[in-house]
C-alpha distance (Angstrom), angle and dihedral (degrees) to the residues before:
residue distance angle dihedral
X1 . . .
X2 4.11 . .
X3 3.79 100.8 .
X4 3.76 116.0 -174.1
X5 4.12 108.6 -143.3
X6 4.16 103.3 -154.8
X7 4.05 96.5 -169.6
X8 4.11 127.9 135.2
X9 3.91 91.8 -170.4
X10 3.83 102.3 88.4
X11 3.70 93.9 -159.0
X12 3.98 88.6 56.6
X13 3.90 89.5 42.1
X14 4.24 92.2 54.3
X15 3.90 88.9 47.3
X16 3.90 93.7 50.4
X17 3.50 96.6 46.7
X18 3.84 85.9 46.4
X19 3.66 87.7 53.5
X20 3.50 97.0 47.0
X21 3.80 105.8 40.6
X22 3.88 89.2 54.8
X23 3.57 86.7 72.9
X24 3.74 87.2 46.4
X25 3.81 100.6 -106.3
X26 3.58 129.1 156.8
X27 3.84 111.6 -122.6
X28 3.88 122.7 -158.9
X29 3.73 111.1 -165.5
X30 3.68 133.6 -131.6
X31 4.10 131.0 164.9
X32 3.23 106.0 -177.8
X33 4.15 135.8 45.5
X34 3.58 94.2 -107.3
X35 3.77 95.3 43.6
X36 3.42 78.3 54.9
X37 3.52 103.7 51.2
X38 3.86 87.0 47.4
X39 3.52 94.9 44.6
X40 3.99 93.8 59.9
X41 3.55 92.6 39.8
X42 4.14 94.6 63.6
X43 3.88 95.1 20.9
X44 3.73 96.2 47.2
X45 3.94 96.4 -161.2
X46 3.81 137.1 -149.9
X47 3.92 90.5 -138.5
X48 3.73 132.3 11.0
X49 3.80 119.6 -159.0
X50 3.94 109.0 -154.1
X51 3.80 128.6 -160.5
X52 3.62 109.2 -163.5
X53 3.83 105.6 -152.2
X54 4.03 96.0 64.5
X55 3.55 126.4 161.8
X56 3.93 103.5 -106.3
X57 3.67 109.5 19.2
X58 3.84 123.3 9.3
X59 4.34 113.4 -105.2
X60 3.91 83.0 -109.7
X61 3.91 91.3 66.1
X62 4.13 91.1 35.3
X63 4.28 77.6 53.5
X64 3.45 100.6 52.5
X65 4.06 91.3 41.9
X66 3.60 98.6 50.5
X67 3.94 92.9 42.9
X68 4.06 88.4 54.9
X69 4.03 81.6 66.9
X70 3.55 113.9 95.1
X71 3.79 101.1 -138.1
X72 3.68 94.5 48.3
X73 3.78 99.2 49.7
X74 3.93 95.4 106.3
X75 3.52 94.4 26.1
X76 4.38 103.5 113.5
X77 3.29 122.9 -120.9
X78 3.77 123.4 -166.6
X79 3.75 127.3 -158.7
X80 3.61 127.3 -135.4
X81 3.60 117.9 -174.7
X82 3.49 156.7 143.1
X83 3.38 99.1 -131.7
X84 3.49 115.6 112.8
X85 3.80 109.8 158.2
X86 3.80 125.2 126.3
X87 4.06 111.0 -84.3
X88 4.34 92.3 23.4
X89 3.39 101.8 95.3
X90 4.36 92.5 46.3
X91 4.06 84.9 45.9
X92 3.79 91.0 50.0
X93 4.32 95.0 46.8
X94 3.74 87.4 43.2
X95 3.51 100.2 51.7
X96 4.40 84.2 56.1
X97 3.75 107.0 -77.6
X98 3.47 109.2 137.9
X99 4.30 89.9 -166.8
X100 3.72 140.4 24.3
X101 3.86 134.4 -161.3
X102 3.22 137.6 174.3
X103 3.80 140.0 -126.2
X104 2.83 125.2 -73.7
X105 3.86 92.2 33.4
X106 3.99 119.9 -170.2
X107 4.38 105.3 -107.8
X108 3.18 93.5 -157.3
X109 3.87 97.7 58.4
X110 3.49 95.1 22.7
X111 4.22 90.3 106.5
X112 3.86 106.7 39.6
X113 4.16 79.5 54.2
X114 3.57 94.5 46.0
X115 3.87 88.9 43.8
X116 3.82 95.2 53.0
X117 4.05 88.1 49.5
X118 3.86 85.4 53.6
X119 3.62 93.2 42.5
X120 4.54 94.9 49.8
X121 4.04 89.2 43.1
């Protein structure tokens, strides 16, 4: 599966790809929204992991941008976040996230979660 990893913390990016390439994924990279946005536009992924507090543009707006593109419409995208205030996690599903976790988020169950998410939507 090509899973595109949109994260600007390093530390966070390392342990996703970790996470991810154990399963023998192929991870594209992007650290900012527009990166991002980019990124999922030429790569056109299977899975797209989105932080929401990004450098440029917040994941929400990177969301709502990459699910305007026709190819990428269906494709899931799964927040990870530390965000945890009342109304953020209905903002982030209604902007096209079909998942949300928080930081920190467990590695090691990180992708039977994500995979049940995938699996209900």
């Amino acid at each position: 599966m090509k899973v595109l990893i949109i994260e600007d913390n390093l530390y966070n990016l390392k342990l996703l790809n970790v996470v991810f390439r154990r399963h023998g994924d192929t991870i594209i990279e992007a650290t900012s929204g527009s990166e991002g946005v980019n990124a999922a536009i030429k790569e056109q992924p299977d899975l797209i992991i989105m932080d929401i507090l990004l450098p440029d543009f917040s994941g929400v707006e990177a969301t709502k941008k990459i699910r305007k593109e026709k190819n990428l419409k269906k494709t899931p995208i799964i927040a990870i976040t530390s965000l945890a205030m009342a109304g953020d996690r209905e903002a982030i599903m209604k902007a096209g996230c079909n998942g949300y976790f928080e930081k920190p988020f467990n590695p090691l169950t990180l992708t039977d979660e994500i995979n049940n998410i995938i699996k209900v939507a």
